[in-house]
N, C-alpha and C positions, 0 to 999 in steps of 0.2 A: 117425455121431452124429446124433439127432434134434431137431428143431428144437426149441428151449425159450423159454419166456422167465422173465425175474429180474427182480427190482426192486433198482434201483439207487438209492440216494440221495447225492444230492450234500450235505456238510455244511455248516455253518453257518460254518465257520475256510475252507471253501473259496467259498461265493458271496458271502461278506464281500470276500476278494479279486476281487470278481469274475471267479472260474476256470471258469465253467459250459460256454460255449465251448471253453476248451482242453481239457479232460474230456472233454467229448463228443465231440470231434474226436479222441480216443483210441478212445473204444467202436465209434466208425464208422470209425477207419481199421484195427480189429481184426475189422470186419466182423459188427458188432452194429449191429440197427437200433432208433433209439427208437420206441414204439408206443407210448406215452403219457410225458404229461410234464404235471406241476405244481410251481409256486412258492408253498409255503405256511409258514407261520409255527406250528409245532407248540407248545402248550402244554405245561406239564413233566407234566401229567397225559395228554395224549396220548402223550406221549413216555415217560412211565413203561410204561403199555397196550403201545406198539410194543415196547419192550424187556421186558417181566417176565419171561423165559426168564433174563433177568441179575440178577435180583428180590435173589437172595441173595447176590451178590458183592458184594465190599467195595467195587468203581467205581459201583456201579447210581447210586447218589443225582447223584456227578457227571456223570455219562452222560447223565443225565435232564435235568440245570437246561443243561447243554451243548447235547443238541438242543434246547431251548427259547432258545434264547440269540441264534437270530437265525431268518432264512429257508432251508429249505430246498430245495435241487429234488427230489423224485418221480419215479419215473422206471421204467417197464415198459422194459428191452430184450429184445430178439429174435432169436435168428439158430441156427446149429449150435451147438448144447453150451453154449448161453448161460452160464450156469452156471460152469463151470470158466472158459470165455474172461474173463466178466467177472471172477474173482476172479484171473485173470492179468494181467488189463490193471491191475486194482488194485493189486495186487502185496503182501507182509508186512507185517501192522498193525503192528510197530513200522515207521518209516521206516527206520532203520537198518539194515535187515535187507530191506529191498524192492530189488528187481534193478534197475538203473539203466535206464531210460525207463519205470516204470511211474507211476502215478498218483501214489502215495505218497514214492515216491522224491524225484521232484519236487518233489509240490505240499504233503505232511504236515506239518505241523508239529511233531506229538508223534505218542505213541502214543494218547492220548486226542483228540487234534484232528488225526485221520488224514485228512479230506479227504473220503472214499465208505463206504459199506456197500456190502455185497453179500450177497444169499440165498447162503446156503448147501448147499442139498439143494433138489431137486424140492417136496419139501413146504414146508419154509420158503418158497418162493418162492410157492409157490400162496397159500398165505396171506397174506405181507406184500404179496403185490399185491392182493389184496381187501379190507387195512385201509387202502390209499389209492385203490382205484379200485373203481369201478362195473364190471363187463366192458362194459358201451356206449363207455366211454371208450377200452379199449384196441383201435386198428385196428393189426394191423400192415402 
């Protein structure tokens, strides 16, 4: 497998609790490295922009005022197969359905206030990490 990176974001129901720590101590003890990281407060028109791929489903509007709703973390990780690792470490966006020690298992509280995102494909992740980072910011 080749080394990749994704953007991960920490949610608004998870740095509310403040869970950013214990999260991250999942992606690094799955041997994913962070290569960039911010703590920013998304607007619902930013957070519309980040999601419009969900533009036409009936959750978008909620989605939207939800990541506006509090501070986010940002977040480039790093490492083999970034990608699938991280959507294992996160585990099935309902929680009910997430494998016990993953993120969501844990830490989700719904299916709507799951806790993480994660890119999905090579290209989504190219992308969503260049509508929050500059390439200067990400070292890994």
């Amino acid at each position: 497998m080749a080394t990749e990176r994704t953007l991960s974001i920490i949610k608004p129901d998870a740095t509310a609790r403040n869970l950013t720590g214990k999260i991250n101590a999942k992606f690094e003890e799955a041997g994913l490295r962070i290569a960039a990281q911010k703590r920013i407060h998304l607007t619902k028109a930013q957070a519309g922009e980040f999601y419009k791929v969900h533009a036409e489903r009936p959750f978008y509007d909620e989605l939207c005022t939800f990541m506006a709703s509090g501070p986010v973390v940002v977040q480039v990780l790093e490492g083999e197969g970034a990608i699938a690792k991280n959507r294992d470490v996160m585990g099935a966006t309902n929680p009910a359905d997430a494998a016990p020690g993953t993120i969501r298992a844990e830490f989700a509280e719904s299916v709507g206030e799951n806790s993480v995102h994660g890119s999905d494909a090579p290209e989504t992740a190219a992308e969503e990490i260049a509508y929050f980072f500059a390439g200067i910011e990400v070292v890994g």
